[in-house]
N, C-alpha and C positions, 0 to 999 in steps of 0.2 A: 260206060268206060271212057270215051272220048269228054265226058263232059269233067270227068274226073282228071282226065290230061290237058284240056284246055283250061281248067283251075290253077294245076300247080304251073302251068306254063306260066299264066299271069301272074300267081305267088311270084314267081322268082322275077320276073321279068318288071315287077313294083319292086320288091327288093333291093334289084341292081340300078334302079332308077333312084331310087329313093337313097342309096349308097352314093352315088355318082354325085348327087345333087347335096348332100351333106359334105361329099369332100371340095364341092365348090366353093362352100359359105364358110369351110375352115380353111378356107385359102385366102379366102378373102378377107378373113378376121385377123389372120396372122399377117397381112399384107398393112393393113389396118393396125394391128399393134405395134407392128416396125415401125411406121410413118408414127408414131403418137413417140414413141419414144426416142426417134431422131428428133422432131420438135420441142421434148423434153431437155436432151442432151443438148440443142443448140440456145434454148432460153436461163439453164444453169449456165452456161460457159457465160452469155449475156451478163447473169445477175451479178456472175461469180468479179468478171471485169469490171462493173458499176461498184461492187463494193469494194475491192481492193482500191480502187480510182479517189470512191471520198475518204477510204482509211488514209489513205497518202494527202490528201487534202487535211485531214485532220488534223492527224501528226504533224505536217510543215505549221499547221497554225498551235498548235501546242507548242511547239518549237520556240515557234517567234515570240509567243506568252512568256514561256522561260526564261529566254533571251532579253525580254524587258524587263523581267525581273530579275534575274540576275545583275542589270545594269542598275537599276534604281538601287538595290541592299547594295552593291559596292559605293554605288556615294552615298547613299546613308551610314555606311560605318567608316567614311573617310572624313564625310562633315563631324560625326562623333572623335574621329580619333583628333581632329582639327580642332574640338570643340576641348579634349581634355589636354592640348598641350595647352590653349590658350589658358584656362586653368592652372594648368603646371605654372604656366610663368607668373600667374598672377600668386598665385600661394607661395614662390618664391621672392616674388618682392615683398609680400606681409612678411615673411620670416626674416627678411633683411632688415626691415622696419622693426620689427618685435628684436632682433637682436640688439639696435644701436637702442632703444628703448631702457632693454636690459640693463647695459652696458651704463647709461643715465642713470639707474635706479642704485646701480649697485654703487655710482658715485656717491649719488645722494645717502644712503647708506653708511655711506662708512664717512662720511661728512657727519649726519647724525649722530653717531656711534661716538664722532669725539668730541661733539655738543656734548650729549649725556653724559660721557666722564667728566666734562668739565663739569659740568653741572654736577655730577656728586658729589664732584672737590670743594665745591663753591658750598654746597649743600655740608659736606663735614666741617666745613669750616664756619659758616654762621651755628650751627647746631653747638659748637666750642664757643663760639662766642656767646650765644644765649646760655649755656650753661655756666659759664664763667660770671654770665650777667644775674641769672638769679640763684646761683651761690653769695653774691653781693648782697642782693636784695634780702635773700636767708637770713646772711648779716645782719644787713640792717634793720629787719622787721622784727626778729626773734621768732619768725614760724616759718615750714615748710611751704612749698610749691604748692601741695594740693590744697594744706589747710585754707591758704591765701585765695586759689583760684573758687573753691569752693564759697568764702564770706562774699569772694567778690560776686559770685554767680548770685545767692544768695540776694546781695543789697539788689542789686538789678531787679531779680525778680520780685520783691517786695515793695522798689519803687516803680514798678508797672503795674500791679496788682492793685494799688492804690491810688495811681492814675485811669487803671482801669473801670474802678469801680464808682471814681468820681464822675467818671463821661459818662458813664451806664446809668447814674443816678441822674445827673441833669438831661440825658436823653428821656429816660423814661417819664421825669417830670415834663418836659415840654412836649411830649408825643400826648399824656393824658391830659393834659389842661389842651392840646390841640384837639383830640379827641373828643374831650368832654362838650368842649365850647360848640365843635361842627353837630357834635349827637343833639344837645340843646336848640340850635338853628332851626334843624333838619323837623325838632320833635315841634318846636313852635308852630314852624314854617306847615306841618301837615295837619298841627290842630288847628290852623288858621283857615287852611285850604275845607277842611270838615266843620260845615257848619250846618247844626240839627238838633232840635228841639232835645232838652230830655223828659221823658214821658213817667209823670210819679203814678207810685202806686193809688189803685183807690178800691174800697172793701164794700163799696155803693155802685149803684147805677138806678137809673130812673127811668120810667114809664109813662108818657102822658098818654091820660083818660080822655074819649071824647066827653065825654060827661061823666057826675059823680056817682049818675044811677049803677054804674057799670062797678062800683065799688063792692056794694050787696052780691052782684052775681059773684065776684069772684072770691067772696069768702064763701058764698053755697047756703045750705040750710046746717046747721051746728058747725060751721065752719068746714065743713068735710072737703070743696072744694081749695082752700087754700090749704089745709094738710096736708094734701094728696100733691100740689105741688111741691110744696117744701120735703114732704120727705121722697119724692123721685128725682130732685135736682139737688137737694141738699143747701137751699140756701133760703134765707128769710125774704119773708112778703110783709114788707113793714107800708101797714094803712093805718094814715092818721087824716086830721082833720083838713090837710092842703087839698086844697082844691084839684080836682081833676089831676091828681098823681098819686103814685105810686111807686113804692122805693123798695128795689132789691139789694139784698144788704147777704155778702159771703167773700170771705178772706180769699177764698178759691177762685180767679180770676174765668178759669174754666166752667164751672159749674156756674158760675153768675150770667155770664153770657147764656148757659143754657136757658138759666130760667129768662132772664131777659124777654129772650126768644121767643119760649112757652107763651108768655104773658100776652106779648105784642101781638101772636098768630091768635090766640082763643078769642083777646077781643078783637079783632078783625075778624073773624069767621061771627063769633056768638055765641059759638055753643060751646057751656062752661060744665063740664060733670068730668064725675073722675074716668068715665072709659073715654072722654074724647080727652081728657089730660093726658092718659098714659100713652096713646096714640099720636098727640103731637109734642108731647115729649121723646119718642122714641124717632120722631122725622127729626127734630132739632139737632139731636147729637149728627145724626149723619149731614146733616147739612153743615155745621160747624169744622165735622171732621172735615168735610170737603175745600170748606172755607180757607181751613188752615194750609191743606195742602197747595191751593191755589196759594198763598200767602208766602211760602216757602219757594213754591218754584218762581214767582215774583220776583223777589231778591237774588235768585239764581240767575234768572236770564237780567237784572240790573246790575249785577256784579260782572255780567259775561265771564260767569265760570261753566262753563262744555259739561257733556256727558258727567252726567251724575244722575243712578241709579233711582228710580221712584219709591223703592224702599228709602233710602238717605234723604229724599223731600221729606217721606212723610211721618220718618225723625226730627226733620225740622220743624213742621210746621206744628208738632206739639209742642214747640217751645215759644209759640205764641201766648201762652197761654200756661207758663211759665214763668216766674221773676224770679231777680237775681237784684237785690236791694229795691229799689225804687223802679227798675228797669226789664221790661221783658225781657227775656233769654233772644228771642228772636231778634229784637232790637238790639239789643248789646250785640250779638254774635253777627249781623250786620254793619256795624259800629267799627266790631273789631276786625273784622275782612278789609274794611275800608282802609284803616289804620296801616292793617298789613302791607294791602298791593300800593299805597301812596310810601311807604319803607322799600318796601322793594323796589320801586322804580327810581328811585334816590341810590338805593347802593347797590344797584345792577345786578337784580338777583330775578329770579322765575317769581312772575306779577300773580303769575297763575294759582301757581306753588300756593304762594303768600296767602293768598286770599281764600284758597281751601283750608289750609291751615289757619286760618282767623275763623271762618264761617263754620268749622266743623269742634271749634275747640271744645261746646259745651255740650254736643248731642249726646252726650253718656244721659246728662239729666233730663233727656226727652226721656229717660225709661221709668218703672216702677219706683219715684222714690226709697221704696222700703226692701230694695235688695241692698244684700251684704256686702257685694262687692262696691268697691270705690266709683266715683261715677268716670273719671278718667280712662282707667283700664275697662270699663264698660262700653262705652266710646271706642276708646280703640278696637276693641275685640270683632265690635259690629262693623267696623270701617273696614280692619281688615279683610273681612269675612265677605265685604262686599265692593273687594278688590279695589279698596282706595291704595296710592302708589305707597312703600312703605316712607319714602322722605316724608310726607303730611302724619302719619301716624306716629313716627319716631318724635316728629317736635311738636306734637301736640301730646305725648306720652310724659315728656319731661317738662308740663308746663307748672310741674309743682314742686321738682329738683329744686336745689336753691342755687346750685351750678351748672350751667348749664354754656358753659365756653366752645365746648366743641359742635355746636350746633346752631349755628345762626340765624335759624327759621325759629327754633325757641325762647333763643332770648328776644329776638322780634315779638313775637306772641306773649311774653309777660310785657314788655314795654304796653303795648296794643290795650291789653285788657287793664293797664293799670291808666292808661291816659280814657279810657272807657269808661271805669267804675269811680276815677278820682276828679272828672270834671263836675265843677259846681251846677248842685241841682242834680244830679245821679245818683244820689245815694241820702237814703234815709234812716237814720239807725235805730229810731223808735219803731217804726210799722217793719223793717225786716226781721226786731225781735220779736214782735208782733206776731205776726206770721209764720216765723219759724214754732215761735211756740204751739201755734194751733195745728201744725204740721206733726211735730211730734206727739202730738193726743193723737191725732190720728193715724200713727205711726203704730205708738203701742197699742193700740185697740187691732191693729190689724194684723199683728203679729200672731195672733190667737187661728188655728185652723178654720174654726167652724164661721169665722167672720167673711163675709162675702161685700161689704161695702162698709164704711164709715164714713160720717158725717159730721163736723164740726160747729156748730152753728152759734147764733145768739151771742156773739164774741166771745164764743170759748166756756159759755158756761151752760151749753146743753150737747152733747153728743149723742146722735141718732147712730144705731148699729144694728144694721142687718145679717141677719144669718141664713147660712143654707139649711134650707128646710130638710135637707136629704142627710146632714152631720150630726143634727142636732134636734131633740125637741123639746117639747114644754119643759119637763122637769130641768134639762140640761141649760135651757135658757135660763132659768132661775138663776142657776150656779154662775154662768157666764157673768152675768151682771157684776155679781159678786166679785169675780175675778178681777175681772178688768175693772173695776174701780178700786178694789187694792192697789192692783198693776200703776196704777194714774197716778195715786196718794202715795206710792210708794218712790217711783220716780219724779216726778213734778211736784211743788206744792202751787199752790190757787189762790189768790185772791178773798174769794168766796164760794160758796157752795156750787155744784157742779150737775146738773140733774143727767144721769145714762141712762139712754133707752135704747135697750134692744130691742128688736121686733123680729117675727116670725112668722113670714108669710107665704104663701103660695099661691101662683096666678096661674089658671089655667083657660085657656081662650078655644072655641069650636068656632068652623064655621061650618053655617048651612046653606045648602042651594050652593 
């Protein structure tokens, strides 16, 4: 029981300790929160005086900001307003000035004003007197005013008309005998400066033999070896009794050369049969072809004419092997470039120009003889097509017009080729009808589909003609013959008898190993 008293004795008696001792520590916190917020209330009153202090600092200097502005805009709108009287005065003295101006003008004015009536008066008064003058003259002519002023207009213009046509005629006469005589000069003066051989035609060429045993090889056993030439070159193998030569004989300057070739290379090598003919006859052509093109582009860089296309060399250099009367086409068409750029540099024209225009006049007849079209517009078509300039095309186009005034690269280029064709020794009129005739035999033989080659040979009185073995055969051969020598006898007449041989063959080559 005691222990249960001396319990709640110390229950209460913690308690009231433990009570006592909390109302210390809220004494102390509230003693403590006074002191925090007296130091509160004395550091506001602090902050509150520090800011009022630089607001009033602030203000006085915004003040005085103010104040100097306000000072600066009153003299700026007092220098303005200084600035428009000075103005005012000045626009009132112009206006004082513009007035006595005025004042001048309207003098002048009415000074004028009584010029002008006099001047009417003056004016009615001659206009009386010339009316009065040609009522007189009415009189005395027996016709009116206008009839009169009209004849007189009239004679005027009739004796000007006739003066005029007088001067126009002695002009023109002295500008073309002035003309004529300087073009004469000029034309001497450039055939003088061109001096060059002219090169005649010739339907031969010759071969020397080292010796005459080499004769026998080259006709073979029953002649097969010299057949076998002649009909793959198409030209004669003329062997007689001269010693150590041999003479190739074909109007065709091209095919002569080939065989030439043929000839020279077999007896240099030896070996004569017809597969080692057809063999170094098919290297000739291409070496020829090559020749030409080398030949072509020769004259190009001698002429120093640029950039030209090696399709256009090797247009030219078939016209080596070409003639144009007595005269290679190549050589003429070198001739005439010459012509041209030694004109042009005389009357100050493009040297360049000139000399394509002279070099390219005749490439139409590097083509196929035996197309339809003309060989000019054949020429051009190809030039253009391979972007030659259209000035060289144009005056090489109209070198067959017979006027040709608005074009002075043209009439250049007829002058060119006629001082080209007409200098002595250029031209041959027996051997180009010559020629031309063996040209058309083989023109019209080739006109026929199934014909793949002709040959004119023996001066025109044997034609060799090959066909294509794929168009045509035996029987059809027969008939061909036929044809084409009506064709001949119907267009041409001959001489003498004319022997045609077509032939009809096929080659076929293997190799083994």
């Amino acid at each position: 029981m005691m222990v249960i008293v001396y319990i709640l004795v110390g229950v209460a008696l913690g308690f009231a300790a433990g009570f006592f001792y909390m109302r210390a520590e809220m004494y102390k916190d509230r003693k403590s929160h006074d002191m925090i917020l007296e130091d509160g209330r004395r550091e506001a009153e602090r902050l509150k005086s520090e800011g009022l202090r630089e607001v009033d600092e602030v203000m006085a200097e915004k003040k005085d900001k103010y104040e100097e502005n306000e000072l600066a805009r009153k003299k700026a709108y007092e220098d303005k307003v200084d600035q428009f009287y000075s103005k005012q005065k000045e626009i009132d003295g112009k206006w004082d000035l513009l007035e006595t101006k005025r004042h001048e003008i309207d003098a002048r004015l009415a000074d004028l004003s009584k010029r002008e009536e006099l001047m009417v008066a003056n004016e009615l008064d001659l206009k009386d007197k010339i009316h009065r003058e040609e009522m007189r003259l009415e009189d005395l002519a027996g016709m009116g005013a206008d009839e009169a002023k009209r004849r007189f207009i009239e004679k005027i213009e009739q004796d000007l008309a006739e003066e005029e046509q007088e001067l126009l005629a002695n002009s023109r006469l002295k500008v073309q005998e002035q003309v004529e005589q300087e073009a004469r000069e000029q034309i001497f003066e450039i055939m003088q400066r061109y001096a060059s051989e002219c090169a005649e035609s010739r339907t031969t060429s010759t071969v020397y033999l080292p010796s005459d045993e080499i004769k026998g090889r080259i006709i073979g056993r029953d002649g097969r070896n010299i057949r076998t030439i002649e009909s793959l070159t198409g030209a004669n193998i003329l062997i007689d009794d001269t010693p150590e030569t041999v003479v190739v004989s074909c109007f065709e300057p091209h095919r002569r050369e080939i065989a030439k070739q043929t000839l020279e290379r077999l007896i240099e090598d030896g070996r004569i049969h017809p597969n080692r003919i057809h063999e170094v006859v098919e290297n000739v052509r291409d070496d020829v072809d090559r020749e030409m093109f080398e030949a072509a582009q020769n004259i190009c860089t001698e002429l120093n004419i640029p950039k030209i296309s090696g399709n256009i060399v090797r247009q030219l250099g078939k016209l080596q092997y070409r003639y144009n009367a007595a005269q290679t086409l190549l050589h003429s068409a070198k001739e005439v470039a010459s012509f041209m750029g030694m004109m042009a540099a005389e009357f100050r024209l493009d040297v360049i120009t000139a000399k394509q225009v002279g070099l390219f006049y005749a490439i139409g007849k590097s083509f196929d003889e035996h197309t339809d079209d003309d060989f000019v517009n054949t020429g051009v078509i190809f030039l253009r097509k391979e972007g030659v300039c259209e000035k060289v095309c144009a005056a090489i186009s109209l070198q067959k017009q017979v006027s040709t005034k608005n074009n002075s690269m043209a009439q250049m280029l007829k002058t060119a080729i006629e001082m080209s064709t007409k200098r002595p020794g250029a031209r041959d009129e027996n051997m180009e009808f010559y020629i031309r005739r063996l040209h058309q035999m083989e023109h019209i033989a080739k006109n026929f589909p199934e014909v793949s080659e002709c040959m004119v040979m023996q001066a025109g009185r044997e034609i060799i003609i090959h066909v294509h073995p794929g168009k045509a055969d035996d029987r059809r051969v027969k008939s061909l013959a036929k044809e084409i020598s009506a064709k001949l006898e119907e267009e041409m007449s001959f001489p003498g008898p004319v022997h045609v041989v077509v032939m009809r063959e096929s080659r076929i080559e293997e190799i083994i190993g």
